[in-house]
C-alpha positions in Angstrom: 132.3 161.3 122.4 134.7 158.7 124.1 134.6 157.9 127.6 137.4 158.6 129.8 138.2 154.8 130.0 138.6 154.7 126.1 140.3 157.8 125.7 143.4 156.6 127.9 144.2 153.6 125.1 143.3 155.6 122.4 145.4 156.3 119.3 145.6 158.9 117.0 144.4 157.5 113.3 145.9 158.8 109.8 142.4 160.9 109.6 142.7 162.6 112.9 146.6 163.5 112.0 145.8 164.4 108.7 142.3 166.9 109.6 144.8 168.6 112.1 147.1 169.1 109.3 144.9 170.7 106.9 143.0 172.6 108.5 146.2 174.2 109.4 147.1 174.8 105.5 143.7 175.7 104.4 143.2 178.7 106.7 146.7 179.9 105.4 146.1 179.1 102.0 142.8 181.1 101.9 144.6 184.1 103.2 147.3 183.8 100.6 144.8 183.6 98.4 143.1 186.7 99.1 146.3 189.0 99.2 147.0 187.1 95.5 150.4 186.0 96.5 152.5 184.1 94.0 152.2 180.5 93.6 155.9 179.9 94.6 155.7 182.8 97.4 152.9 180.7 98.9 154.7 177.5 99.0 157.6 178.9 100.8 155.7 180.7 103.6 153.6 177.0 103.8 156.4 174.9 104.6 157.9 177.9 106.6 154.8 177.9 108.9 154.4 174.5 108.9 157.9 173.9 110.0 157.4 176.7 112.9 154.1 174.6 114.0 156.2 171.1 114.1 158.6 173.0 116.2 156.2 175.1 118.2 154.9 171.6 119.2 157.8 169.8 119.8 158.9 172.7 122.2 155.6 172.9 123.7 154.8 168.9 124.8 159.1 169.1 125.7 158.3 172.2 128.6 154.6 171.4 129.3 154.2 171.0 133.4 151.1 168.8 132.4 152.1 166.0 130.7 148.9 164.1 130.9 148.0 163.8 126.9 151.2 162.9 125.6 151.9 160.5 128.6 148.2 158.6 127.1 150.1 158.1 123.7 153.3 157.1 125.3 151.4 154.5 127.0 149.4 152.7 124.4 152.3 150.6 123.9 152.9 149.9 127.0 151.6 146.3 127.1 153.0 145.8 124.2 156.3 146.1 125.4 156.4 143.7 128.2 157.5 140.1 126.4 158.2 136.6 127.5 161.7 137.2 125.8 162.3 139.7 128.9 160.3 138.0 131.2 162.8 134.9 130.5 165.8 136.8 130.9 164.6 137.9 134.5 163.7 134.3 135.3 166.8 133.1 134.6 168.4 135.1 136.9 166.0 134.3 139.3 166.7 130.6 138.6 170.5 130.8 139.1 169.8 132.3 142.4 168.6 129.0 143.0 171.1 127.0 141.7 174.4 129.3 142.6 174.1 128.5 146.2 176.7 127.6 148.9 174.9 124.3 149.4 174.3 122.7 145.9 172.4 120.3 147.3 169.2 122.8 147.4 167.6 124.3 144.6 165.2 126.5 146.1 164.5 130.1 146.3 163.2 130.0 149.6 163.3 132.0 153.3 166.3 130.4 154.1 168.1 129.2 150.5 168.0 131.6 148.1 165.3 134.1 149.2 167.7 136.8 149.7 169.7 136.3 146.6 166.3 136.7 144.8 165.5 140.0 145.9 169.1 141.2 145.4 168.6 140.7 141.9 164.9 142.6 142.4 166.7 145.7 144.1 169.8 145.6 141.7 167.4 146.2 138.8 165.1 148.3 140.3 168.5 150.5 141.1 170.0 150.4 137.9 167.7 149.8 135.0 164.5 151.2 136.5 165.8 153.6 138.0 166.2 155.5 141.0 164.2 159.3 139.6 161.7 156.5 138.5 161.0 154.9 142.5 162.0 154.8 145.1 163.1 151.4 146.3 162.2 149.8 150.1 162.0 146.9 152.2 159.9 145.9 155.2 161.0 143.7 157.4 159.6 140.9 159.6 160.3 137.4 161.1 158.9 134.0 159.9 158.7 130.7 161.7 160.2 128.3 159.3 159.9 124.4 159.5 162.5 121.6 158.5 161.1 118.1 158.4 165.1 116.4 158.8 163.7 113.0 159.0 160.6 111.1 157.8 158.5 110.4 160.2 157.5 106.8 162.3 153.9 105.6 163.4 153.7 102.0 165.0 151.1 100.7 166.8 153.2 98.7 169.5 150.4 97.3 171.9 146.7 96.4 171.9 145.2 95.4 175.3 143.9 91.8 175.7 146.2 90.5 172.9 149.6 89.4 174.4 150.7 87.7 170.8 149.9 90.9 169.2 152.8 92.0 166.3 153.9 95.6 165.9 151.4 96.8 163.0 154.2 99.3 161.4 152.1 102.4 159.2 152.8 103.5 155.7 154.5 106.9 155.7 152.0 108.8 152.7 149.4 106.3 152.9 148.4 106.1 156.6 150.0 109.1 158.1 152.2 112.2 157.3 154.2 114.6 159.2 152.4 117.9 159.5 154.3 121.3 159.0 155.0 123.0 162.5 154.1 120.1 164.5 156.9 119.8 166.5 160.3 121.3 167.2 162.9 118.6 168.0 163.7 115.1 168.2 160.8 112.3 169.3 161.1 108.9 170.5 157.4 108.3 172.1 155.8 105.3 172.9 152.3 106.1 175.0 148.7 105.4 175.3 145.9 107.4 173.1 144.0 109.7 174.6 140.4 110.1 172.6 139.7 113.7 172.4 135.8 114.7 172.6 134.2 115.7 169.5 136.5 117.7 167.0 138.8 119.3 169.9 137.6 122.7 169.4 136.4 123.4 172.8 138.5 123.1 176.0 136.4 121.0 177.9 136.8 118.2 174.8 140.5 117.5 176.9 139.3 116.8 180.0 140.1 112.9 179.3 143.5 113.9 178.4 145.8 112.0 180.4 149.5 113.8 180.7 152.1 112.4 178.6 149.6 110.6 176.6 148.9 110.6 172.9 146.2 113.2 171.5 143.6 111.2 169.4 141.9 114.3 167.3 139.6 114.2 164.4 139.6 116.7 162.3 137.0 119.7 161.5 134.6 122.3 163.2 135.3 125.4 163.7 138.6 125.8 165.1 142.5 125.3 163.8 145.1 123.1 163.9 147.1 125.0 165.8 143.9 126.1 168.3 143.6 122.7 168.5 147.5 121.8 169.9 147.9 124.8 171.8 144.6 123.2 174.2 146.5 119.8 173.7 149.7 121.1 174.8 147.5 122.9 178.1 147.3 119.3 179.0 150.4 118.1 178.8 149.7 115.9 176.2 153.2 114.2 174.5 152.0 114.4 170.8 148.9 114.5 168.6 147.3 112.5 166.0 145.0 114.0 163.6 142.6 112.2 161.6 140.4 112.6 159.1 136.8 112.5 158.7 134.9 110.0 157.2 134.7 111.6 153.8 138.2 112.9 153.7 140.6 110.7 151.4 143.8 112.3 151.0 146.2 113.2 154.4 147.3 116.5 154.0 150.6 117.8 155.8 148.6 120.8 156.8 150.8 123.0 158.7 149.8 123.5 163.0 150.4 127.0 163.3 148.2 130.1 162.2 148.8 132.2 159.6 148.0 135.5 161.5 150.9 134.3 163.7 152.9 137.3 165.1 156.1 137.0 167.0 154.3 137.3 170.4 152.8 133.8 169.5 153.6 130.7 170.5 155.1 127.8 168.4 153.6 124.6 168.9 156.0 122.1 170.3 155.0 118.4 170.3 154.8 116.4 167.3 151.6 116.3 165.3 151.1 113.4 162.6 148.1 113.4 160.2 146.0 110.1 159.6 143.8 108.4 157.8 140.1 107.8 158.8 140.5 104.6 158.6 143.9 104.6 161.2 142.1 107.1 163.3 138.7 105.3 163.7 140.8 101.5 164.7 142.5 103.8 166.7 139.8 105.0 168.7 138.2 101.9 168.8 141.2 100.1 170.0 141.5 102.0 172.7 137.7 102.4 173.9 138.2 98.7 174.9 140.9 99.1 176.6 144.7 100.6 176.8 147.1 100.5 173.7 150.7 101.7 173.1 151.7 103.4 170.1 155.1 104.6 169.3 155.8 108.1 167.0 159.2 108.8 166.1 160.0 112.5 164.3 162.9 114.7 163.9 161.8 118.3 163.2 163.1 121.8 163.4 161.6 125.0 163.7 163.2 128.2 163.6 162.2 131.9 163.4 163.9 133.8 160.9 164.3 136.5 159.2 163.4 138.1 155.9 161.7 141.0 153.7 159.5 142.4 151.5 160.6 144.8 148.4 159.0 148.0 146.9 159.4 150.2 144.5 157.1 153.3 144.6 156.6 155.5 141.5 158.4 159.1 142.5 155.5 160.3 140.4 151.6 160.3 140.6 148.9 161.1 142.9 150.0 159.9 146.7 146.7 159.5 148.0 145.2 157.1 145.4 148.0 154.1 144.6 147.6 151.4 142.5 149.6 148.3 143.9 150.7 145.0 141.6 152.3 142.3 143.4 153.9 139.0 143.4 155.8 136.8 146.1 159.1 136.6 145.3 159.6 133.4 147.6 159.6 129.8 146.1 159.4 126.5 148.8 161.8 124.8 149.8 161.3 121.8 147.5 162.4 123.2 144.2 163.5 126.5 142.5 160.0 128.1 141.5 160.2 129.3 138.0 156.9 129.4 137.6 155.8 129.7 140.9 156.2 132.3 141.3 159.2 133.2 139.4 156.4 134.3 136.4 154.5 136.2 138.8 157.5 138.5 139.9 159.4 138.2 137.2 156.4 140.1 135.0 156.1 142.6 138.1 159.5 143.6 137.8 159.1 144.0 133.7 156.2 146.4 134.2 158.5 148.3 136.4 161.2 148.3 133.7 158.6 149.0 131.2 156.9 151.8 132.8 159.8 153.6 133.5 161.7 153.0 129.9 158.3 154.0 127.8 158.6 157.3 129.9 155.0 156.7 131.4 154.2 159.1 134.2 151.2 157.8 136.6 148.7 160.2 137.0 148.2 158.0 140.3 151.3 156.8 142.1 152.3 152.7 141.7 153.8 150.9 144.0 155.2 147.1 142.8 155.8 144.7 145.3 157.4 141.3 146.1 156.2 139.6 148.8 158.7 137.4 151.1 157.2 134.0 152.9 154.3 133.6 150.9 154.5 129.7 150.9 154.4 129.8 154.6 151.1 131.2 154.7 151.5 134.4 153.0 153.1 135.6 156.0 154.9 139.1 153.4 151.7 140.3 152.7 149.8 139.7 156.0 152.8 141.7 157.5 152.5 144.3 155.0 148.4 144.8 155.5 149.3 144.5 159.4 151.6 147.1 159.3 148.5 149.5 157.3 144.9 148.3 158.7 143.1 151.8 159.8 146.3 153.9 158.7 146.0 156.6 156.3 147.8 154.3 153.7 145.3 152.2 153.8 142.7 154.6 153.0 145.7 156.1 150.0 145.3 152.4 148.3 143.3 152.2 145.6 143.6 148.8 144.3 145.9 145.7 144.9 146.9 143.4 141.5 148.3 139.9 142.2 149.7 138.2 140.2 151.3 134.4 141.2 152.2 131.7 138.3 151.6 133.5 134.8 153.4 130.6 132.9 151.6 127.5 133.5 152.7 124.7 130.9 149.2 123.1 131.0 147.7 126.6 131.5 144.2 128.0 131.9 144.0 131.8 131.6 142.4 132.6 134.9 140.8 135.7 135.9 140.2 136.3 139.9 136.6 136.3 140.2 135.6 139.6 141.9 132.2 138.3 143.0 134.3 136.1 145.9 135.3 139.1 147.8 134.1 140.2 150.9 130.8 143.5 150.4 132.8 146.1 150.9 135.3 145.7 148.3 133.1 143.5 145.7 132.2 146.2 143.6 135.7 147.4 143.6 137.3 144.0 142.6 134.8 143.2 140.2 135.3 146.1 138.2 139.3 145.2 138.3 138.2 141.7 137.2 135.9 143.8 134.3 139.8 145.2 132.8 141.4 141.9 132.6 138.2 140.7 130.3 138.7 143.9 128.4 142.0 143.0 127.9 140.9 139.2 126.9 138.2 140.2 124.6 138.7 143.3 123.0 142.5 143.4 122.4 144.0 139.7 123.1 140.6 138.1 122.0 141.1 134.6 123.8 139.6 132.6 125.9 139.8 132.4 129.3 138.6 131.4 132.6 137.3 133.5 135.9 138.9 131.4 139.1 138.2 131.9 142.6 139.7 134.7 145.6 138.8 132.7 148.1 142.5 132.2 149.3 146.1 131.1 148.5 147.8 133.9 147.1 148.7 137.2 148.3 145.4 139.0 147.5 143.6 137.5 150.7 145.1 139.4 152.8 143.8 142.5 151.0 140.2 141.5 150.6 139.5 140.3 154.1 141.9 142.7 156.3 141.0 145.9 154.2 139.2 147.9 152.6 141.1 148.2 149.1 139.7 146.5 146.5 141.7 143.2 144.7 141.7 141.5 141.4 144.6 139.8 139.2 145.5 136.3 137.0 146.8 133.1 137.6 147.1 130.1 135.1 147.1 127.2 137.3 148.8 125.1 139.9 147.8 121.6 140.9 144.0 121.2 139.6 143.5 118.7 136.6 142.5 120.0 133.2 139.1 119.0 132.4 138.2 118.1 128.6 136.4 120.8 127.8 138.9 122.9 129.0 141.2 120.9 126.9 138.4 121.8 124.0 138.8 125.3 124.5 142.7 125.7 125.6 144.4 123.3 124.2 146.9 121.0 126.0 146.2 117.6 128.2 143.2 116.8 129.6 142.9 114.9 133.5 146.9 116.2 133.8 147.9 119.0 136.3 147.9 122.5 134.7 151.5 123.1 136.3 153.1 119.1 136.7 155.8 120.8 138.7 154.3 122.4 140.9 156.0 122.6 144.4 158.5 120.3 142.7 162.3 120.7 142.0 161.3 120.2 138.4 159.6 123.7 138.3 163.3 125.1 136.0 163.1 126.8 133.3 161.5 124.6 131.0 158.4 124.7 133.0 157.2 127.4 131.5 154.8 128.5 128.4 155.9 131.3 127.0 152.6 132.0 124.8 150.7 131.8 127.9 153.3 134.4 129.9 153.4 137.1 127.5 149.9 137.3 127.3 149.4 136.8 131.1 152.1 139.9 131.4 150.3 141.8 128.9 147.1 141.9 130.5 149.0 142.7 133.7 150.4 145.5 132.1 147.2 146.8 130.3 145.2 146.9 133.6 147.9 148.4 135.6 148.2 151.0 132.8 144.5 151.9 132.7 144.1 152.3 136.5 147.8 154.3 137.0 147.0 156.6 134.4 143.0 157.1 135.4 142.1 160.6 136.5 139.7 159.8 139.3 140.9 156.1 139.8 138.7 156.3 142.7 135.2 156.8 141.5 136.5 154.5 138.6 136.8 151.6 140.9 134.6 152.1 143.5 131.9 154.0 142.1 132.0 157.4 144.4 
């Protein structure tokens, strides 16, 4: 007998058909037999009853309130109809949102570029190709601090104490120091003393030798934020902040100074806040344990709260109380026009929609697709979204969350979220979601691929640490180098970035492999397919 699991893919051979078939004429054959009808008599009433059982049928599975077997057959192709070739067409869309702007001089799909041209396309087809009796179409709104580096930054050590002939020692912008996101809203012309702040900063009395107006030496680490970190600097009046590394740390991050469970009510740190190396930090600190020095920081930033959306589409059909979710931020930064990230991502969430609804697939449980707004600054959509739900009975109505953020990777890996990284009370859950995807790999795709970590940076976080609903999805790589035996096993270049482009204004159209996409989509679609059309989805995932 075939389990549940198997029955929902499964097919109906040339034996099964056939058996059905016969069976039929052999029963009325034998009785034709017995009443010695003629040969030719016989025929007739055959095909006659056989055309009354086709139609029969065909009435019955056309009126039938439960729909539940022939939707399974209906939805065995359902994977197989999602393409690249569609995929592409979405992205390209998507891309001249990008490029079709007001001011040329941006390519970007981002909050405040082309964020909301993005999802106008999302809505339009949702509306008119998916279909309004299909779902219902919705948007959350919510506000987003957004930050505008406008000029590149200045460090200068002016002034060391003790050496009147001393020479301005001028920093190298990317080498020494960078601007960090958020830190600071406005125009900055300081020159002041360092203040060394105790330890790593994360306790208040580490300020107490603070002096007002001064410069905020900080080393980085412990247990604490960035932006914990300014807003005790800022208590103390403190002009700006330096940031520097430890020891161990070789690359200068422009980490951003501002939480990501920011809400509205927050504050927005206002002084500027430059990251430096250990080695500028530690002269600093020396320096000025012998006695005073002057060092002069020059920024021009901007910080503004605006804002912007999520979208949904919610199946009309299915069970309300278990929902399967599949996501994807729809946002791109500000740097470049995100065709692969995450252009693939929503681009193959909106396909599924068109998909589902144009192979006439009706969820047993409902589905609701999402695309996620500010998700490169901090993941701000979906932490809105899962704030808006925490200990709500929608929470407890979602099954299972799929994300899925840069399916097209040109120098890909085929990555698999690792369920095993989730929090206890949703690891079972999410490693059976990350069980499907291997199904998928294995059994029908039969490639390679990788499992890769859920330990942050998409929109599934949210999910896994705020909530109780379970998590899984793909991604095929951002930044990371491709290792040789990768290489060995995927193909492509080995010590080069899976995605070159990444974050770049070169991430077009052409940054994308479409091999790697369709089957990326594909698996999407099968997993979505198995949990949407699984009679007790719940059990299923979770066990109970």
């Amino acid at each position: 007998m075939r389990s549940e699991r198997t029955a929902l893919t499964h097919r109906i051979t040339d034996e099964e058909e056939s058996a059905i078939v016969y069976d039929s004429l052999d029963s009325w054959w034998y009785k034709l037999q017995q009443k010695k009808l003629w040969i030719g008599i016989g025929v007739v009433v055959v095909v006659a009853v056989l055309a009354a059982v086709v139609l029969i049928v065909a009435l019955s599975a056309g009126l039938s309130d439960d729909d539940d077997n022939d939707n399974k057959h209906k939805g065995t192709n359902y994977y197989e109809s999602v393409t690249a070739t569609n995929i592409q067409k979405h992205l390209a869309k998507l891309f001249a949102t990008a490029n079709n702007l007001t001011n040329n001089t941006v390519n970007s799909r981002s909050v405040r570029n082309g964020y909301n041209e993005s999802a106008a396309y999302i809505i339009q087809q949702l509306e008119q190709v998916v279909g309004k009796d299909f779902c219902e179409v919705s948007t959350q709104d919510f506000v987003v601090p957004v930050y505008q580096q406008l000029d590149s930054p200045k460090l200068v050590l002016t002034a060391v104490s003790g050496n009147g002939s001393f020479s301005p020692l001028a920093y190298q912008l990317g080498v020494d120091f960078i601007g960090m996101r958020y830190g600071g809203n406005g125009t900055y012309n300081i020159s002041a003393g360092i203040s060394v702040v105790a330890n790593v900063g994360c306790d208040p009395s580490d300020y107490d030798s603070v002096a007002p107006n001064s410069i905020a030496l900080i080393q980085r680490g412990g247990n604490c934020t960035f932006y914990g970190k300014a807003l005790l600097a800022e208590a103390k009046n403190a002009a700006a902040i330096l940031f520097y590394n430890q020891v161990t740390t070789t690359v200068i991050t422009a980490a951003r100074v501002f939480d990501s469970t920011w809400v509205p009510t927050d504050p927005i740190i206002q002084i500027p806040s430059l990251g430096i190396s250990y080695s500028v930090g530690n002269t600093l600190r020396s320096l000025s344990e012998r006695g005073p020095i002057e060092v002069n920081l020059v920024t021009r930033s901007q910080v503004t709260v605006d804002p912007t959306f999520n979208v949904f589409c919610t199946t009309k059909k299915g069970d309300p109380k278990n929902i399967v979710m599949a996501g994807a931020h729809l946002d791109s930064v500000p740097e470049g026009p995100g065709v692969n990230d995450n252009g693939s991502g929503s681009s193959s969430v909106l396909e599924l929609a068109v998909q589902m609804a144009r192979q006439g697939i009706t969820p047993h449980n409902k589905v609701t697709f999402a695309w996620w707004g500010a998700e490169e600054l901090g993941l701000i959509g979906s932490r809105a979204y899962v704030r808006s739900i925490v200990n709500t009975t929608q929470e407890k109505d979602i099954v299972a969350y799929l994300n899925f953020d840069m399916l097209g990777s040109p120098n890909y890996v085929p990555g698999i979220h690792n369920g095993t990284d989730t929090p206890a009370n949703v690891r079972n859950g999410s490693v059976v979601i990350q069980g499907l995807f291997e199904e998928f790999f294995n059994k029908v795709l039969k490639k390679p691929y990788e499992l890769t970590g859920m330990s942050g940076g998409s929109d599934y976080y949210p999910f896994v640490i705020y909530t109780n609903i379970a998590a899984g999805g793909l991604a095929t790589g951002a930044s990371a180098l491709k290792t040789m035996d990768q290489r060995a096993i995927f193909g492509g270049f080995a010590d080069t970035q899976l995605d070159t482009c990444y974050h770049m204004p070169c991430d077009t159209l052409d940054n994308i492999d479409a091999v790697c996409l369709q089957d990326m989509a594909r698996a999407a679609a099968y997993v979505l397919q198995r949990l949407a059309l699984e009679k007790d989805v719940r059990k299923f995932v979770y066990g109970a």
